[in-house]
C-alpha positions, 0 to 999 in steps of 0.5 A, a space after each residue: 178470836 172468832 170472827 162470830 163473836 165481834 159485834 158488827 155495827 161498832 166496826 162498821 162504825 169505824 170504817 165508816 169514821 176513818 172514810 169520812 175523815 180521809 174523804 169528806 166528800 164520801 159522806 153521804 156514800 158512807 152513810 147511806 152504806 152504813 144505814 143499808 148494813 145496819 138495816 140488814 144486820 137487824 132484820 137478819 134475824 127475821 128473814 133467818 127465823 121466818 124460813 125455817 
């Protein structure tokens, strides 16, 4: 399997998942990360695109 082919937000999404349940005092850490990946998988693109 390549690595490049797997979508990220759903994996992230479940780690995110299995923390929250083992730590529920993680929540708000757990989050805040999730939020800061996504943000910076969506813009990515953008920054990439706009050096070139």
């Amino acid at each position: 399997m390549n690595l490049h082919s797997l979508p990220i937000e759903p994996v992230v999404a479940l780690i995110a998942g299995i923390f929250i349940l083992v730590q529920p005092r993680l929540l708000n850490y757990v989050v805040a990360v999730y939020l800061i990946i996504v943000g910076v998988v969506g813009l990515a693109p953008h920054f990439i695109q706009g050096t070139t």
